[in-house]
Biopython code that builds the backbone (N, CA, C, O; Angstrom):
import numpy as np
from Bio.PDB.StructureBuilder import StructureBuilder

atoms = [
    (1, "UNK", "N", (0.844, -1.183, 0.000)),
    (1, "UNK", "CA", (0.000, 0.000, 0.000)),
    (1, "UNK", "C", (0.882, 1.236, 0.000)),
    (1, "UNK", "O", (1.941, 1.179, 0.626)),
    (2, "UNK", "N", (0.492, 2.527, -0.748)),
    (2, "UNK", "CA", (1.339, 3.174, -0.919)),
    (2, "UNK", "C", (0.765, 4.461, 0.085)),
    (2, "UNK", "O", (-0.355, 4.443, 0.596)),
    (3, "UNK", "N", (1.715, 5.526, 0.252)),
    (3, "UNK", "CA", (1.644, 6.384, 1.256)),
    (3, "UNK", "C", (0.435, 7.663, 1.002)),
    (3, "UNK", "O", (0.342, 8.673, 1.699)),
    (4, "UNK", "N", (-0.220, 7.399, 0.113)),
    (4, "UNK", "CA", (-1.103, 8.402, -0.150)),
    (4, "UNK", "C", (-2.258, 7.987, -0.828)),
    (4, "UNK", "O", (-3.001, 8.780, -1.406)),
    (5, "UNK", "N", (-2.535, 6.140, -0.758)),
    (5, "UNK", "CA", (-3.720, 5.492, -1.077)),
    (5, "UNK", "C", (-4.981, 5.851, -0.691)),
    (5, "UNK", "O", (-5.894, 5.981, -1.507)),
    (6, "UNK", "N", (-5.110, 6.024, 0.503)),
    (6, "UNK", "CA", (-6.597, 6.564, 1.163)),
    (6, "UNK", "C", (-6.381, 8.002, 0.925)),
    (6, "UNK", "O", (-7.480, 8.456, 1.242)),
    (7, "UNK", "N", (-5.558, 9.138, 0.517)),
    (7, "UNK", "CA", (-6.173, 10.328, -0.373)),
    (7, "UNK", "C", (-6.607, 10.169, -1.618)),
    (7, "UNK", "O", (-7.699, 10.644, -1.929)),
    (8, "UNK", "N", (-5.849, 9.492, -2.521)),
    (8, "UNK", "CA", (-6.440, 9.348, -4.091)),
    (8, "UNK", "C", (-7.965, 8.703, -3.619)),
    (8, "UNK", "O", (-9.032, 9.255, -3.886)),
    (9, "UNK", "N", (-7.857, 7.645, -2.994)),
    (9, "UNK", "CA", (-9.719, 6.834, -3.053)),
    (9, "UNK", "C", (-10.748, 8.163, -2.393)),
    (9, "UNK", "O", (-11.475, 8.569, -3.299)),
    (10, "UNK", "N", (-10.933, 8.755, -1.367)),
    (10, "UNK", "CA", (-10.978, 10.216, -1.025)),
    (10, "UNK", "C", (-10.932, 10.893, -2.340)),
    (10, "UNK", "O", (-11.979, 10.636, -2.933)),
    (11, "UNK", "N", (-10.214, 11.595, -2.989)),
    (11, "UNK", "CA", (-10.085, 12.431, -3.991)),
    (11, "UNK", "C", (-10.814, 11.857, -5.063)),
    (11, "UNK", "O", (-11.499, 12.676, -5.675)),
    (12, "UNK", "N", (-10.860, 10.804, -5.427)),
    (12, "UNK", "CA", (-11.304, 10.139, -6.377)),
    (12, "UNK", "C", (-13.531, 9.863, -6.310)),
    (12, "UNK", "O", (-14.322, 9.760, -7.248)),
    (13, "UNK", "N", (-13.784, 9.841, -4.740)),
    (13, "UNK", "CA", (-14.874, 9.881, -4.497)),
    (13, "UNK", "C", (-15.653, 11.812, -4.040)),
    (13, "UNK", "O", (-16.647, 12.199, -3.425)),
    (14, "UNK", "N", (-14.793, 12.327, -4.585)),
    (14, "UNK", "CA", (-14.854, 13.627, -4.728)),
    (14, "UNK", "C", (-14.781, 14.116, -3.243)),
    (14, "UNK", "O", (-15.504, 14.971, -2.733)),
    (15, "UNK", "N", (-14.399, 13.851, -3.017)),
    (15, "UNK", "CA", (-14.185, 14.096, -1.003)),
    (15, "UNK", "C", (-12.549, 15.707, -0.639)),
    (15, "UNK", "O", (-11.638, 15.849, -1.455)),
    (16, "UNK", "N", (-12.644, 16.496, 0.531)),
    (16, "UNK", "CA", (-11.198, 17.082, 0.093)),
    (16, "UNK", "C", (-10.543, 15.927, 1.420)),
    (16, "UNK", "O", (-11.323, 15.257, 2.096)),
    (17, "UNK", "N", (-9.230, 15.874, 1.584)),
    (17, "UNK", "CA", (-8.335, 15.396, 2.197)),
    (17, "UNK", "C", (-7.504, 15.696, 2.573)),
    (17, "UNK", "O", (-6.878, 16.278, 1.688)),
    (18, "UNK", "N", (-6.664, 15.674, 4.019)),
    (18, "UNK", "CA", (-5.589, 16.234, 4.753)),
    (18, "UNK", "C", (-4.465, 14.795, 4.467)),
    (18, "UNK", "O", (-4.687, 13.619, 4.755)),
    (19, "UNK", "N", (-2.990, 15.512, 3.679)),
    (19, "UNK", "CA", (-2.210, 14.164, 3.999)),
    (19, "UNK", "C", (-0.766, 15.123, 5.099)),
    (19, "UNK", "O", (-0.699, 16.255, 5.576)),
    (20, "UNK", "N", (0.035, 14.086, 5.096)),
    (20, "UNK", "CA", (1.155, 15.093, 5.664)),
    (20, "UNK", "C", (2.873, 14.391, 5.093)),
    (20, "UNK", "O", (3.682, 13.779, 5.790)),
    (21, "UNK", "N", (2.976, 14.735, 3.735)),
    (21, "UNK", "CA", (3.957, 14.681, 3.054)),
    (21, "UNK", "C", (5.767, 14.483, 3.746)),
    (21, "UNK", "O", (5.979, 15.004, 4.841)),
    (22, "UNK", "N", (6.535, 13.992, 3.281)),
    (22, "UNK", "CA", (7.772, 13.557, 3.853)),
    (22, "UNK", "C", (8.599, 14.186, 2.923)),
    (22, "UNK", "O", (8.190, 14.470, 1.797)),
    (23, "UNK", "N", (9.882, 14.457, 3.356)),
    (23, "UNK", "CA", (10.559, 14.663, 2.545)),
    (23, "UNK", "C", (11.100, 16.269, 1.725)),
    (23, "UNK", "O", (10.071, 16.920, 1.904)),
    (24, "UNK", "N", (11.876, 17.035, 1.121)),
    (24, "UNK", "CA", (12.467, 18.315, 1.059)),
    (24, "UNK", "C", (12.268, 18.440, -0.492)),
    (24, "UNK", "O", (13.109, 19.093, -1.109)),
    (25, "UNK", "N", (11.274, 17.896, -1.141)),
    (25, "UNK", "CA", (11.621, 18.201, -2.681)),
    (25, "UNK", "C", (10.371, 19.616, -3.193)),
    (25, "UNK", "O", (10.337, 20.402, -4.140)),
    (26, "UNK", "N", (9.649, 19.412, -2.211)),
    (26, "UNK", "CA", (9.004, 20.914, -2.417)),
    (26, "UNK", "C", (9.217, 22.002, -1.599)),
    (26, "UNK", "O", (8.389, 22.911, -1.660)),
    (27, "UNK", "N", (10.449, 22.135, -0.606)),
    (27, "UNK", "CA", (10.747, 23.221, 0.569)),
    (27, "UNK", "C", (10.467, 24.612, -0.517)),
    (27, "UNK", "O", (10.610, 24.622, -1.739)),
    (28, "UNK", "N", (10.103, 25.544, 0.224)),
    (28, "UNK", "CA", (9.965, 27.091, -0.469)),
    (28, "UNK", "C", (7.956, 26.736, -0.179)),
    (28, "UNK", "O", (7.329, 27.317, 0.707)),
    (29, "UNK", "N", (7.570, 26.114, -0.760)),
    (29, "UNK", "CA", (6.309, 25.527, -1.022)),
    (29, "UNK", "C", (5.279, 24.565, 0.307)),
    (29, "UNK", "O", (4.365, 24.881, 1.070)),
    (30, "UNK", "N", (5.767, 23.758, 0.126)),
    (30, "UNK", "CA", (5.806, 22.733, 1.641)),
    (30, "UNK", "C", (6.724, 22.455, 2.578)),
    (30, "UNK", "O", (7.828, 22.022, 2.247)),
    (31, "UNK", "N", (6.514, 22.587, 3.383)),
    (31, "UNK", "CA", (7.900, 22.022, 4.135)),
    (31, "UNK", "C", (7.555, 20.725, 4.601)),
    (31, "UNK", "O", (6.359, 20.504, 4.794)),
    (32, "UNK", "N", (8.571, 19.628, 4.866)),
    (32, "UNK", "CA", (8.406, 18.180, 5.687)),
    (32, "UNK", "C", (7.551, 18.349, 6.593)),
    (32, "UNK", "O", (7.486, 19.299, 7.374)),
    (33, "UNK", "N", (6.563, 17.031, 6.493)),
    (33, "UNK", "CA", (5.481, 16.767, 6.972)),
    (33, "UNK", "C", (4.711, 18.311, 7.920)),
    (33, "UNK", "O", (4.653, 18.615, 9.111)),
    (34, "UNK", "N", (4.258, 18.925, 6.707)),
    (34, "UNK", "CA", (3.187, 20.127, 6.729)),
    (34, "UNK", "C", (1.975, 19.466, 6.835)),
    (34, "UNK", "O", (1.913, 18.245, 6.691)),
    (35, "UNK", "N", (0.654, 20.397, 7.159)),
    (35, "UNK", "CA", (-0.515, 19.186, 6.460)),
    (35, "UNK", "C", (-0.723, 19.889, 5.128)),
    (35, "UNK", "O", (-0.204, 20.994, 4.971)),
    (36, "UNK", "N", (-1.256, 19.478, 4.406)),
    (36, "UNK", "CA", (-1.577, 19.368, 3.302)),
    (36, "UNK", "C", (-2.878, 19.271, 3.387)),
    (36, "UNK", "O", (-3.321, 18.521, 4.256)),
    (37, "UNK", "N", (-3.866, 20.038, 2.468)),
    (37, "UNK", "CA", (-4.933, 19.880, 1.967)),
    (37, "UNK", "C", (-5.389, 19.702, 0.683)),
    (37, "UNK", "O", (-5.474, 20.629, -0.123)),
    (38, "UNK", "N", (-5.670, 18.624, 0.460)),
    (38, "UNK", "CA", (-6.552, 18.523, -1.231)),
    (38, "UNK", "C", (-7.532, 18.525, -1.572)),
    (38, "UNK", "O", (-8.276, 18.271, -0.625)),
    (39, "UNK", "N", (-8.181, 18.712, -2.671)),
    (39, "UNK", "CA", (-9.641, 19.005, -2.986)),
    (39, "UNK", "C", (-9.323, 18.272, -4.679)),
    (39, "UNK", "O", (-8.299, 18.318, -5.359)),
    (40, "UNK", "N", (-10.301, 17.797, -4.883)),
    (40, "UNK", "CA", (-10.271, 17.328, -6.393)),
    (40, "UNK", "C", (-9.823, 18.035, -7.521)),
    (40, "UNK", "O", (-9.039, 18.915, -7.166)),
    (41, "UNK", "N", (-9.969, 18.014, -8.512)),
    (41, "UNK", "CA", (-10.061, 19.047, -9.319)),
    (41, "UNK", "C", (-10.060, 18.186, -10.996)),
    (41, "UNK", "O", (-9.679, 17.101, -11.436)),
    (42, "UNK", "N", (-10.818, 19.584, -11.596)),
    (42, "UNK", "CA", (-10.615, 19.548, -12.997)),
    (42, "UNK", "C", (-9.463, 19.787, -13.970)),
    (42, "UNK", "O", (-8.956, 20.908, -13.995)),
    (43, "UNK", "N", (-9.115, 19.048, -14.584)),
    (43, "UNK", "CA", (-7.551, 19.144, -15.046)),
    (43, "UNK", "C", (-7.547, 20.823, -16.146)),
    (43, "UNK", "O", (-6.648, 21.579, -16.515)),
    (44, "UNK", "N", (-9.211, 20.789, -16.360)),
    (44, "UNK", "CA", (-9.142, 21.796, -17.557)),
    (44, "UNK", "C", (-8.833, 23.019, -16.666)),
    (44, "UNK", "O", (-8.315, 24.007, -17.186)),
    (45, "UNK", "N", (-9.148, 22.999, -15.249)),
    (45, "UNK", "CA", (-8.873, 24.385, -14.381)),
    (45, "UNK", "C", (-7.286, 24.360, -14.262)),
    (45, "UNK", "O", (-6.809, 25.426, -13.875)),
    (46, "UNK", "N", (-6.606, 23.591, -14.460)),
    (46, "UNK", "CA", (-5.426, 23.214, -13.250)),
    (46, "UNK", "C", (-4.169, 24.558, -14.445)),
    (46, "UNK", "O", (-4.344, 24.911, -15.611)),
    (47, "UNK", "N", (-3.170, 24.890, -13.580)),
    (47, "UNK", "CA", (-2.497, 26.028, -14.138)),
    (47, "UNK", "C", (-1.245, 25.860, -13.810)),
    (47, "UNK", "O", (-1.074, 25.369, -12.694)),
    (48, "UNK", "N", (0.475, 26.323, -14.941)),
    (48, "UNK", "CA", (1.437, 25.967, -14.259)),
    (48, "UNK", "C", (1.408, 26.742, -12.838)),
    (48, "UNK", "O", (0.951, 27.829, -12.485)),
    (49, "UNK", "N", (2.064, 25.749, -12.213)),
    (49, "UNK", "CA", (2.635, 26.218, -10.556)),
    (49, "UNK", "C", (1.727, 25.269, -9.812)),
    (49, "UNK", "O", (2.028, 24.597, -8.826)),
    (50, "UNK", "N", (0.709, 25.315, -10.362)),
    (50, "UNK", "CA", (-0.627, 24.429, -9.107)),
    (50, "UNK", "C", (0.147, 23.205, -8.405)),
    (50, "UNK", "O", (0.692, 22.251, -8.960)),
    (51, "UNK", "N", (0.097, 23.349, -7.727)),
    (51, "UNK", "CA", (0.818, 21.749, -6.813)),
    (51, "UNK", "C", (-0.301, 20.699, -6.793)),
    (51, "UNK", "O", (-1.459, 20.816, -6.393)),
    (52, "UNK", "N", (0.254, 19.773, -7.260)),
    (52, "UNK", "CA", (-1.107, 18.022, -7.467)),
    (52, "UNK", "C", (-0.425, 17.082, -6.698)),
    (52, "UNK", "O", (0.750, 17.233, -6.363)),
    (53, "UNK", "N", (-1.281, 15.876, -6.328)),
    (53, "UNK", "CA", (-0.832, 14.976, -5.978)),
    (53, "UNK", "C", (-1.066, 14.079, -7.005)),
    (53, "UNK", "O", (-2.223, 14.114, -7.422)),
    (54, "UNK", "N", (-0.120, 13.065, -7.694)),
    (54, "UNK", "CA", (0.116, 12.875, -9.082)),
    (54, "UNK", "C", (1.157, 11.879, -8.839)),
    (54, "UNK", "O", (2.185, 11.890, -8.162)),
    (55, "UNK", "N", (0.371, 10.680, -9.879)),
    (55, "UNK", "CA", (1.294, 9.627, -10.520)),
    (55, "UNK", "C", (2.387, 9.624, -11.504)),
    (55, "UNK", "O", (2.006, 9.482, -12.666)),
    (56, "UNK", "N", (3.636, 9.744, -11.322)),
    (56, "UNK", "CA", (4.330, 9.527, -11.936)),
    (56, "UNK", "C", (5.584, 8.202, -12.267)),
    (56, "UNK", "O", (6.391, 7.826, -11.417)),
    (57, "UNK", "N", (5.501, 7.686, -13.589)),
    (57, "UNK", "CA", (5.558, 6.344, -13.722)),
    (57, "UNK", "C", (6.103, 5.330, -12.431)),
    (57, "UNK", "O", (7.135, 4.711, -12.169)),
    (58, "UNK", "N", (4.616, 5.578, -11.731)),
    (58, "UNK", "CA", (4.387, 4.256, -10.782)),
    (58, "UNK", "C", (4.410, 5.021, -9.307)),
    (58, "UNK", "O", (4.147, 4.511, -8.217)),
    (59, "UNK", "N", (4.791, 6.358, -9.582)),
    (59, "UNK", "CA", (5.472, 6.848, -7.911)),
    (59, "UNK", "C", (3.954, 7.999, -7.791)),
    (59, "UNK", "O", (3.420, 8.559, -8.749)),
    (60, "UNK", "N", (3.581, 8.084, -6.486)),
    (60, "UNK", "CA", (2.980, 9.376, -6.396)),
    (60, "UNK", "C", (3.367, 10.321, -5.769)),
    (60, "UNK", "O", (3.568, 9.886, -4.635)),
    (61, "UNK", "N", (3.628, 11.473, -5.803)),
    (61, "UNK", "CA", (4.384, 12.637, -5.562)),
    (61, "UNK", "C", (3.151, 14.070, -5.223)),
    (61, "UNK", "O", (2.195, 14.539, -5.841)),
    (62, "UNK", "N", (3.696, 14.309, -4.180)),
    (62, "UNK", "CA", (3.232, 16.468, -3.960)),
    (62, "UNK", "C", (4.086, 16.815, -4.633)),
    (62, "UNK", "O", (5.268, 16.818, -4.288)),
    (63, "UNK", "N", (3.410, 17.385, -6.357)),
    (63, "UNK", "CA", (4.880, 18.535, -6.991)),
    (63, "UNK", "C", (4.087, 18.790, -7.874)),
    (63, "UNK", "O", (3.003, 18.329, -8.233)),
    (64, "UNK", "N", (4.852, 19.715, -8.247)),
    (64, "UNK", "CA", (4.166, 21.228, -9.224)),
    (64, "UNK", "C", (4.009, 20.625, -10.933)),
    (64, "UNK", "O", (4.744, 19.744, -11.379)),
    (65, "UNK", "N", (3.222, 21.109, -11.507)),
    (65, "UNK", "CA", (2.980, 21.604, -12.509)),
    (65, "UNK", "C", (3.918, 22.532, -13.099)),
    (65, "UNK", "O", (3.692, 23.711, -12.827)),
    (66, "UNK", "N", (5.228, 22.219, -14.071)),
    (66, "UNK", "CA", (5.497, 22.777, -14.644)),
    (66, "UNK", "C", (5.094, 23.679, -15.997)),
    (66, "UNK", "O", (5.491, 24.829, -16.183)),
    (67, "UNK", "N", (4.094, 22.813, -17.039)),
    (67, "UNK", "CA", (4.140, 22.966, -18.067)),
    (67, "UNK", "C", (3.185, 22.248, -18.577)),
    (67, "UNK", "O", (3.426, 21.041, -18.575)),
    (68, "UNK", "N", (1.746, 22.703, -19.205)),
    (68, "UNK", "CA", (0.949, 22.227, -19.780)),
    (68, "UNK", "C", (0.978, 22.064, -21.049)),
    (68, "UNK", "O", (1.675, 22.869, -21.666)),
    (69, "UNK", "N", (0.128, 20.820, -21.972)),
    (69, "UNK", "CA", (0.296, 20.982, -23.181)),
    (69, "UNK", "C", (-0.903, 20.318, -23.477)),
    (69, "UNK", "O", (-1.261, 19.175, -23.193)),
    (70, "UNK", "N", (-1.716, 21.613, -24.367)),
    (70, "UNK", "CA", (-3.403, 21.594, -24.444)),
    (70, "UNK", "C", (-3.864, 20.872, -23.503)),
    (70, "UNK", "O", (-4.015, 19.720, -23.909)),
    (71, "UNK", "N", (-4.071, 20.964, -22.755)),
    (71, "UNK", "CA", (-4.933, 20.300, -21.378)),
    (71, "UNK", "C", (-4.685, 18.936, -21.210)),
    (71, "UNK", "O", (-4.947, 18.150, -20.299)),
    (72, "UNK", "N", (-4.028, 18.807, -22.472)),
    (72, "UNK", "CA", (-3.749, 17.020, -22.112)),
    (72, "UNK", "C", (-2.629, 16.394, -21.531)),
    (72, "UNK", "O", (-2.598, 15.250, -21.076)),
    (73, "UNK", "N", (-1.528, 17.375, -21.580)),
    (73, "UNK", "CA", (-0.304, 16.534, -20.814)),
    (73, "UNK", "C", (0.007, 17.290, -19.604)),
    (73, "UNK", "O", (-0.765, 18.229, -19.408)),
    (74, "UNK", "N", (0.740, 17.163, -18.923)),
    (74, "UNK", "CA", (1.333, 17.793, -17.616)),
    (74, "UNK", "C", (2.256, 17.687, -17.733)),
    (74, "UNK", "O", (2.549, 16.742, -18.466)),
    (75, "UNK", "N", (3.361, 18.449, -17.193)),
    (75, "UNK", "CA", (4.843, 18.226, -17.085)),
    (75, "UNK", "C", (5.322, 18.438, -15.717)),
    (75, "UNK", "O", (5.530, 19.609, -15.400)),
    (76, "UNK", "N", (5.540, 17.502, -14.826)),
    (76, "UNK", "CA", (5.430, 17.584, -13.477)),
    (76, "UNK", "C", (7.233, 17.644, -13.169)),
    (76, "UNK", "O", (8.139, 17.186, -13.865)),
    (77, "UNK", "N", (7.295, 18.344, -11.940)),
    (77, "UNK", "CA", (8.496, 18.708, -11.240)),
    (77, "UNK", "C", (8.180, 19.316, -9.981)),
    (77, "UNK", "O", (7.167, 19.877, -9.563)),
    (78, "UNK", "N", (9.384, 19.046, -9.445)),
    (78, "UNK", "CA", (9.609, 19.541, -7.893)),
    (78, "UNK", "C", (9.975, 20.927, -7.700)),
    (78, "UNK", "O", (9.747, 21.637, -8.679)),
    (79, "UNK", "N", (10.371, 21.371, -6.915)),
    (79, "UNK", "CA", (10.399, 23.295, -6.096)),
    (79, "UNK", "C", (11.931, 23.104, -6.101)),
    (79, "UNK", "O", (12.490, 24.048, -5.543)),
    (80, "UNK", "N", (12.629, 22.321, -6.489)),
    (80, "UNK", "CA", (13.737, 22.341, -6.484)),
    (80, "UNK", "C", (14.679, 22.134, -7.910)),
    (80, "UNK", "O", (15.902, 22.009, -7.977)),
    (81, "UNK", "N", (13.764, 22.142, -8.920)),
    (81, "UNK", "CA", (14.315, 22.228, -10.281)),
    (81, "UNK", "C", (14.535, 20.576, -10.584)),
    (81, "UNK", "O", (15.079, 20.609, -11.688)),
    (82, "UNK", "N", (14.432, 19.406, -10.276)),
    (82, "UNK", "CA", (13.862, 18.270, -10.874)),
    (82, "UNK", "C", (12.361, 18.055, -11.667)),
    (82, "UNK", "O", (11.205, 18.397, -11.418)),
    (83, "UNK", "N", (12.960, 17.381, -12.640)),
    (83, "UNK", "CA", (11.541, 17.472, -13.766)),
    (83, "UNK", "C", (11.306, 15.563, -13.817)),
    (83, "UNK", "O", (12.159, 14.685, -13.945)),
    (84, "UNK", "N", (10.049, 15.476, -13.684)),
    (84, "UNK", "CA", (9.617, 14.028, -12.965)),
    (84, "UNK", "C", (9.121, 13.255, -14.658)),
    (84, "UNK", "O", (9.170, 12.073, -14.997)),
    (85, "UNK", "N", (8.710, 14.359, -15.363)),
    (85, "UNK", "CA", (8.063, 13.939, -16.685)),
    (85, "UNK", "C", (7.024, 13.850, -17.250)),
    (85, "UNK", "O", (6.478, 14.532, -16.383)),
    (86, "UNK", "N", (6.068, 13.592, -18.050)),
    (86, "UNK", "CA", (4.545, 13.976, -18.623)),
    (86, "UNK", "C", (4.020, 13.309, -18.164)),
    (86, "UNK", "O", (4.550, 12.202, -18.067)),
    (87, "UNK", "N", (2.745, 13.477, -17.611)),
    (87, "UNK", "CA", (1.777, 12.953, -17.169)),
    (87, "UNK", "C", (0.399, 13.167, -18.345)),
    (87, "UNK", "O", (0.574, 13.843, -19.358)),
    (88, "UNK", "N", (-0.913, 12.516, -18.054)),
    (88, "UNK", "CA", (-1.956, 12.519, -18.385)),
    (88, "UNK", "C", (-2.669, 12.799, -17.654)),
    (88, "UNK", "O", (-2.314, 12.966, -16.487)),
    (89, "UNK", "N", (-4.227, 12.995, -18.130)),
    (89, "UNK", "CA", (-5.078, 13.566, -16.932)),
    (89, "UNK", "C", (-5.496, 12.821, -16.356)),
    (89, "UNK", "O", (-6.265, 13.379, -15.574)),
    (90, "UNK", "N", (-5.499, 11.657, -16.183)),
    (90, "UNK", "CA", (-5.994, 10.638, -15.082)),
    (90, "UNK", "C", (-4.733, 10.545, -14.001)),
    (90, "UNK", "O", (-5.209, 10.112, -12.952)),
    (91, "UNK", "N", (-3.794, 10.703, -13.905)),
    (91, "UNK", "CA", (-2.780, 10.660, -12.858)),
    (91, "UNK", "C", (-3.009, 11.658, -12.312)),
    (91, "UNK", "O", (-2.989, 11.202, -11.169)),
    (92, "UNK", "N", (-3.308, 13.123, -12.126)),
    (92, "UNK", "CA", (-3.694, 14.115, -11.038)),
    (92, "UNK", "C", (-4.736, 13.696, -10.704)),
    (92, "UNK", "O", (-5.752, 13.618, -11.395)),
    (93, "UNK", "N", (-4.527, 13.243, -9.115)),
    (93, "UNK", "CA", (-5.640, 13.128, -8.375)),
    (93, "UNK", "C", (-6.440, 14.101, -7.241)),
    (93, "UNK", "O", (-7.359, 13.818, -6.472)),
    (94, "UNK", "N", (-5.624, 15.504, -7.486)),
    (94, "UNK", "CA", (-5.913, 16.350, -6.515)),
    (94, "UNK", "C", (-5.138, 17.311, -6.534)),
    (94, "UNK", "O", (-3.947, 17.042, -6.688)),
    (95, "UNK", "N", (-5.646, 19.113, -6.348)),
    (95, "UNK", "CA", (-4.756, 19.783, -6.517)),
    (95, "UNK", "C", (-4.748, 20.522, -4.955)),
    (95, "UNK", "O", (-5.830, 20.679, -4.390)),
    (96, "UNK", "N", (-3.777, 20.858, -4.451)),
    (96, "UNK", "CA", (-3.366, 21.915, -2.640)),
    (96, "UNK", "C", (-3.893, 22.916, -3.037)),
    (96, "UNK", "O", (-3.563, 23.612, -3.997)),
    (97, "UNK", "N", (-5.490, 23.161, -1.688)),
    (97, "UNK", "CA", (-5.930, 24.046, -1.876)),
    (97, "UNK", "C", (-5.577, 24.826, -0.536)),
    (97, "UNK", "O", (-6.162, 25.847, -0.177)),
    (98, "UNK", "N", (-4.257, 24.039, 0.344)),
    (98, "UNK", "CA", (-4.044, 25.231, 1.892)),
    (98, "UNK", "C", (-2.829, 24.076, 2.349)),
    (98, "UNK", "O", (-2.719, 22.866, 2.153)),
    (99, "UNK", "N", (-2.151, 24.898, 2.920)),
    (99, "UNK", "CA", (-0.568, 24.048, 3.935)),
    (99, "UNK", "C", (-0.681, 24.894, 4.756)),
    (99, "UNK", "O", (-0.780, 26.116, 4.641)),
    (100, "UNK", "N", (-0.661, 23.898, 6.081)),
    (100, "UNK", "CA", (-0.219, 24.752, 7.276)),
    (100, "UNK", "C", (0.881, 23.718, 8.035)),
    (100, "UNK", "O", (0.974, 22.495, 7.934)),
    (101, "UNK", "N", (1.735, 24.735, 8.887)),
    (101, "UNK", "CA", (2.318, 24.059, 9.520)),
    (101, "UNK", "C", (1.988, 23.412, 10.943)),
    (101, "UNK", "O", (1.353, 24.167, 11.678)),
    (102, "UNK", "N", (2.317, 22.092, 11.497)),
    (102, "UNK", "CA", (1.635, 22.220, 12.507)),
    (102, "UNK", "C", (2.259, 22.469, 13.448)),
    (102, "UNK", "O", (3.458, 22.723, 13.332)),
    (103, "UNK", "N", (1.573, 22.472, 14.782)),
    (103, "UNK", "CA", (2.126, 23.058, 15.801)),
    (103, "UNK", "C", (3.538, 22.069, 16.579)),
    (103, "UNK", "O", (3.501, 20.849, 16.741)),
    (104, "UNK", "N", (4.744, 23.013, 16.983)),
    (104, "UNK", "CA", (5.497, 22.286, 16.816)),
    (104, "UNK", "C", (5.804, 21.064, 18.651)),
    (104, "UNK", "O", (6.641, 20.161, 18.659)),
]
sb = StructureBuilder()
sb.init_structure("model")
sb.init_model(0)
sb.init_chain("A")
sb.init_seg("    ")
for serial, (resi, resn, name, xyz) in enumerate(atoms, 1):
    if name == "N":
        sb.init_residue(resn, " ", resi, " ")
    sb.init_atom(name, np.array(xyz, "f"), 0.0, 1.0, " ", f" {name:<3s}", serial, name[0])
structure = sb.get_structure()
């Protein structure tokens, strides 16, 4: 089971969802285990910069939207200048609609 299974099924049943992400590849943006909030979304709304939670070949990742191409591809990357590669619109399962940090 992977670390963000019960948000996609959530996201996927149109539900929003709190996860709390690991890891430094979106610092500036998220910081390690922030919460995170997601809300579904329409890929035709989605804009570069939007942060998704998103399949990329096989991995799911919190990272940005680099680069759209006609609504149909995505070009996903991290806050740190790694580029993860094209996606389709069925792999965004959710775009950050709030991060807070929690209390420490």
């Amino acid at each position: 089971m992977g670390w963000a299974n019960f948000a996609i099924e959530k996201l996927q049943n149109g539900e929003t969802v709190k996860i709390r992400p690991s890891g430094h590849s979106m610092r500036g943006r998220v910081k390690h285990k922030d919460i995170v909030t997601l809300a579904p979304c329409d890929p035709d709304d989605l804009e570069v910069g939007d942060v998704v939670l998103v399949r990329v070949r096989g991995n799911v990742f919190l990272h940005l939207i680099k680069s759209i191409d006609n609504k149909k591809r995505f070009l996903i990357g991290n806050n740190r200048g790694k580029i993860n590669g094209w996606v389709g619109r069925s792999a965004i399962y959710g775009k950050m609609i709030a991060v807070e940090t929690p209390p420490a």
